[in-house]
N, C-alpha and C positions, 0 to 999 in steps of 0.2 A: 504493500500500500504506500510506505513512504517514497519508494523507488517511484512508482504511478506522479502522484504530488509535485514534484521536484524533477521529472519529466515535462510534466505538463506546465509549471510555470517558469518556463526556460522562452514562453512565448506568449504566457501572460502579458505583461508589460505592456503590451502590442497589440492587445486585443484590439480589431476595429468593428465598427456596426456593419454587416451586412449589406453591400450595395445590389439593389433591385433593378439594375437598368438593362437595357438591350446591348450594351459597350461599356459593359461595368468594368472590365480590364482597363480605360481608361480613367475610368472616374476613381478606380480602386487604387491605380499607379499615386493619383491628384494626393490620395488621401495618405497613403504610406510616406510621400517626400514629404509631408509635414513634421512627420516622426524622425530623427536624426539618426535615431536607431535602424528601424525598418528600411530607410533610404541609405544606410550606406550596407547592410544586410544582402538588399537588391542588388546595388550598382556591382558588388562582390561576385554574387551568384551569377551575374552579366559580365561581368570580364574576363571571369576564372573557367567558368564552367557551361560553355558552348564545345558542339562536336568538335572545333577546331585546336581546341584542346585538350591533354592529354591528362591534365590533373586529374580529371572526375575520377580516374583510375585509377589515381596513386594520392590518396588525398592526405590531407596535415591533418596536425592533432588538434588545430584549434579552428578553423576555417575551413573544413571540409566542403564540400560541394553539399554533400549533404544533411549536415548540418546548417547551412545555411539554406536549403531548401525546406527545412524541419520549421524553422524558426519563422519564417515567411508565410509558415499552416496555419498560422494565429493571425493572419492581418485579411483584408479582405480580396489580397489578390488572388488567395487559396480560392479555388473553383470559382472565377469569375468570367462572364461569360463575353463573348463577341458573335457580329452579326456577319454576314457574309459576306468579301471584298473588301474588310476594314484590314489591310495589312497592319497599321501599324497597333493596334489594338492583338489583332492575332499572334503578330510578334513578342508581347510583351504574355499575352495567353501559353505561346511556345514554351517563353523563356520559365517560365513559373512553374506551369502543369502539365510541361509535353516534355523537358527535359531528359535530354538521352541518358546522365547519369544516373537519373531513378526508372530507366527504361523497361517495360516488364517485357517479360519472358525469355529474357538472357539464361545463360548457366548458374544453376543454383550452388555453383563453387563461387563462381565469379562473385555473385552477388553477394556471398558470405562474405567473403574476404574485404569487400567494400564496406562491406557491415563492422565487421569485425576492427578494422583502421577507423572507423569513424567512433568520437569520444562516448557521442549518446547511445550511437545504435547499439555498440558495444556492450554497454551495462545492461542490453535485454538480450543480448545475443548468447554471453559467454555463460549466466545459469544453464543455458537448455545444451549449449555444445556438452559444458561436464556434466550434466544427469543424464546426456543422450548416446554419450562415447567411454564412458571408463567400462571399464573391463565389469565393472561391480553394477551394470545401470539396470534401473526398474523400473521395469514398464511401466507400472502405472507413475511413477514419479515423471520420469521422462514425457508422457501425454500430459500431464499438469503444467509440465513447465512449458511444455509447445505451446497450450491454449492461454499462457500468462504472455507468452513473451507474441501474440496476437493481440491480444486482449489490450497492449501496452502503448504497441506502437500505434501510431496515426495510421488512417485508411489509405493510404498512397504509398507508406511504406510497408504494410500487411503485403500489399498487392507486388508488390516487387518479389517476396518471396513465395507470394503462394503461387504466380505465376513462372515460375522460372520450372528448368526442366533442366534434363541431361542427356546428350549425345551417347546412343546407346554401344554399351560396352565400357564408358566410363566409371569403373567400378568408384573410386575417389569422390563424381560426383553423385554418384549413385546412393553412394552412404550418407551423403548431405540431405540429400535431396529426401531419403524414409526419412530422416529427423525435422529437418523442416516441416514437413508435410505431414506425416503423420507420428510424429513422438512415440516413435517405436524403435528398439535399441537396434544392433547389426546383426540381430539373427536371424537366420530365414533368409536371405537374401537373394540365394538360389532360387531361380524360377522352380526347380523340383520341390522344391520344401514351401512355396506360399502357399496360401490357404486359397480355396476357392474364393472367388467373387458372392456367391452366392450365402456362403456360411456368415461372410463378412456382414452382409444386408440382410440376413436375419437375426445374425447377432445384436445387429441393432434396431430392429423395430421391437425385441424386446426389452430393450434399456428405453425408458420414458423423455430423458436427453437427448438421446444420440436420434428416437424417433423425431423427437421436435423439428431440431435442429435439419433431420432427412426432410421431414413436411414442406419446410422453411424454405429449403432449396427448389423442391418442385416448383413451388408456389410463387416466387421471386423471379423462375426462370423460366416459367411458362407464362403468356395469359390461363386463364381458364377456361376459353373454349377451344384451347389450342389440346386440350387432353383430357384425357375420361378419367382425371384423378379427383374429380366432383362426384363422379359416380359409381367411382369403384374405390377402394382401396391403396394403399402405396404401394402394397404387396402387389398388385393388379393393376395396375397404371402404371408403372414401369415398363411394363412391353410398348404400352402403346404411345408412348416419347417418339417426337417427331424433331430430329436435331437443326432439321433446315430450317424451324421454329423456335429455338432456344435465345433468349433476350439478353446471353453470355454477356454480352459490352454494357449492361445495364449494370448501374453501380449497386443498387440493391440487390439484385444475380451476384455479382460477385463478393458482397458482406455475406450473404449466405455460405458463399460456396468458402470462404474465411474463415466464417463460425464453424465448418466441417472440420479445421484444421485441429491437429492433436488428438481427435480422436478415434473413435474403432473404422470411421467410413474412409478413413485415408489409408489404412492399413495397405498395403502394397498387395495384392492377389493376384490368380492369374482363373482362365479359365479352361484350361486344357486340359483334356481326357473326359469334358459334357458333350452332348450329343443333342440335336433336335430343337423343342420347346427351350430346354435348360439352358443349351448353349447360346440360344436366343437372348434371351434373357441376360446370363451373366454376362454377355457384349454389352448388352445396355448399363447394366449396372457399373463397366467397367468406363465405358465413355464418358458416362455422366459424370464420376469421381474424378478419376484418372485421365482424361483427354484434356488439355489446357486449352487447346485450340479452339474450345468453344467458348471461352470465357475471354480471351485477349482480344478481343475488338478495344480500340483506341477510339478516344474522343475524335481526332482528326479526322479519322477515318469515317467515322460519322459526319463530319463537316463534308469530307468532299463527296460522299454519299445524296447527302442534301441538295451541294451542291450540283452536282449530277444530275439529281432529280429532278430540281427547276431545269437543269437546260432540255432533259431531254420530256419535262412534260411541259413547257413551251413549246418543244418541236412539235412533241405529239397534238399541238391545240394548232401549230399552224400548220401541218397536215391536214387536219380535219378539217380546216376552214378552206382550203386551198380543195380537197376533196367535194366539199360541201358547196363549193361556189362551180365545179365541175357536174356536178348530180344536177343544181339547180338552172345550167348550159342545157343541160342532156332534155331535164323535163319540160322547158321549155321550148327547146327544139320539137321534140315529142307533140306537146299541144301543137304546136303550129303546124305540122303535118297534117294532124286530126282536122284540125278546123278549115285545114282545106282540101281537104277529103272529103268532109262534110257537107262545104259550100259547093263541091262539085256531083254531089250523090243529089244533093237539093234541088241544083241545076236540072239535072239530067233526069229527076224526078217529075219536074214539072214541065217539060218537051213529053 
């Protein structure tokens, strides 16, 4: 708890009110330069820590990259937002909240290791390495200290770790990565020796937490009419997950998928030697835990998505009008044939 405390008011000082605007990365910038503190904070995180530099990777013990991105979570430029084609607004959005040094889904070595050199991140890091790697570690000790050293950090730094992965074969990062993720010691690590997927997901719909926590994810990362987990069961809606529909880049999707961290559903499984229904099944159980790739959508990426959208549903309104001014040649054409067809059936009527 004291550790918590003395974490969190490292950015106190700083607190600002919440800017509500469509360009609040400007208005939010306005507001941090009045602070001596927060503006030279900034101007640090902007000179030291762009991809053109090498620091973010090798960081100091008092001026980290990431620490000074830590300390900038408390002002109002943390998650503030810009409108499309506002460069220089987006630019300062870049420099804040798109920062390659807190880039998620890098190597879950790499990221330790940035973790581990920086002063703060360190103090939540280094409990869970020694309850997660001595020769003497216990499981259950080890998943407490997983879900404390979550529990600790800010939403932006969770997500650095729980997104990160490992190049397979990487035995090194491989060991990092069962501790991070699921605070589970180095045994088993052999694909012959995990546990099925499926023992894993009943083990935990009978623990009351760990079921919660399962619910939580569904429900954060589906709509509900994207799945029949309204009308069936968890146990029973798990088949029917549709992932080309999963809301993975939604920041409440992935608090969920966060809260899973440290406990029995991160457990590392495999599903080999199922058959059929089973194997059905424990694929899903295994994507939805285990596959990162549905949770690492970027804010950006959302931006030029949007962007995208407007051009190409402009295109698609000036096709249709361009269409539509074609249909209305054609039916007019149409009439005027008719009507003198008509005039001549009239004619020739009355001879």
């Amino acid at each position: 708890e004291a550790r918590s405390s003395s974490f969190t008011s490292s950015w106190n000082p700083m607190q600002e009110p919440q800017i509500n605007t469509r360009d609040s990365c400007l208005s939010a910038l306005e507001s941090c330069q009045i602070s001596h503190r927060c503006a030279v904070v900034y101007k640090k995180l902007k000179d030291s820590c762009q991809t053109r530099n090498d620091q973010c990777n090798f960081p100091g013990s008092g001026d980290s990259c990431l620490s000074l991105w830590m300390e900038l979570q408390g002002t109002s430029l943390s998650n503030c937002t810009c409108s499309l084609r506002r460069r220089k607004c987006q630019g300062i959005w870049r420099g804040v909240n798109n920062n390659p040094f807190h880039e998620t889904g890098g190597s879950c070595l790499q990221q330790m290791t940035i973790c581990l050199s920086d002063e703060v991140c360190n103090r939540w890091m280094v409990p869970l390495v020694e309850a997660c790697s001595s020769s003497q570690c216990n499981s259950t000790s080890c998943q407490q200290m997983a879900q404390q050293f979550y529990a600790g950090l800010p939403y932006n730094v969770a997500q650095m770790f729980v997104l990160c992965d490992c190049e397979q074969g990487d035995q090194d990062c491989l060991h990092v990565k069962k501790g991070l993720h699921s605070g589970t010691c180095g045994e088993h690590l052999e694909e012959a020796r995990l546990p099925i997927c499926l023992e894993i997901f009943d083990n935990c719909l009978m623990e009351a937490n760990c079921r919660n926590r399962l619910e939580a994810l569904l429900s954060e990362c589906w709509d509900t009419e994207d799945t029949q987990c309204s009308d069936y069961g968890v146990d029973t809606c798990i088949s029917y997950l549709d992932f080309a529909l999963i809301l993975g880049g939604d920041p409440e999707c992935q608090m969920a998928l966060t809260a899973t961290m440290g406990t029995t559903l991160q457990h590392p499984c495999t599903c080999k030697g199922l058959y059929n229904r089973d194997l059905f099944k424990c694929n899903m159980i295994h994507e939805l835990l285990h596959n990162r790739t549905h949770y690492s959508e970027t804010v950006m990426q959302n931006f030029h998505l949007i962007e995208n959208g407007f051009s190409q549903s402009n295109q698609l309104t000036y096709q249709f009008f361009v269409f539509s001014d074609q249909l209305l040649c054609v039916l007019a054409y149409v009439l005027l044939v008719v009507a003198v067809l008509m005039a001549i059936m009239i004619l020739l009527y009355r001879r």
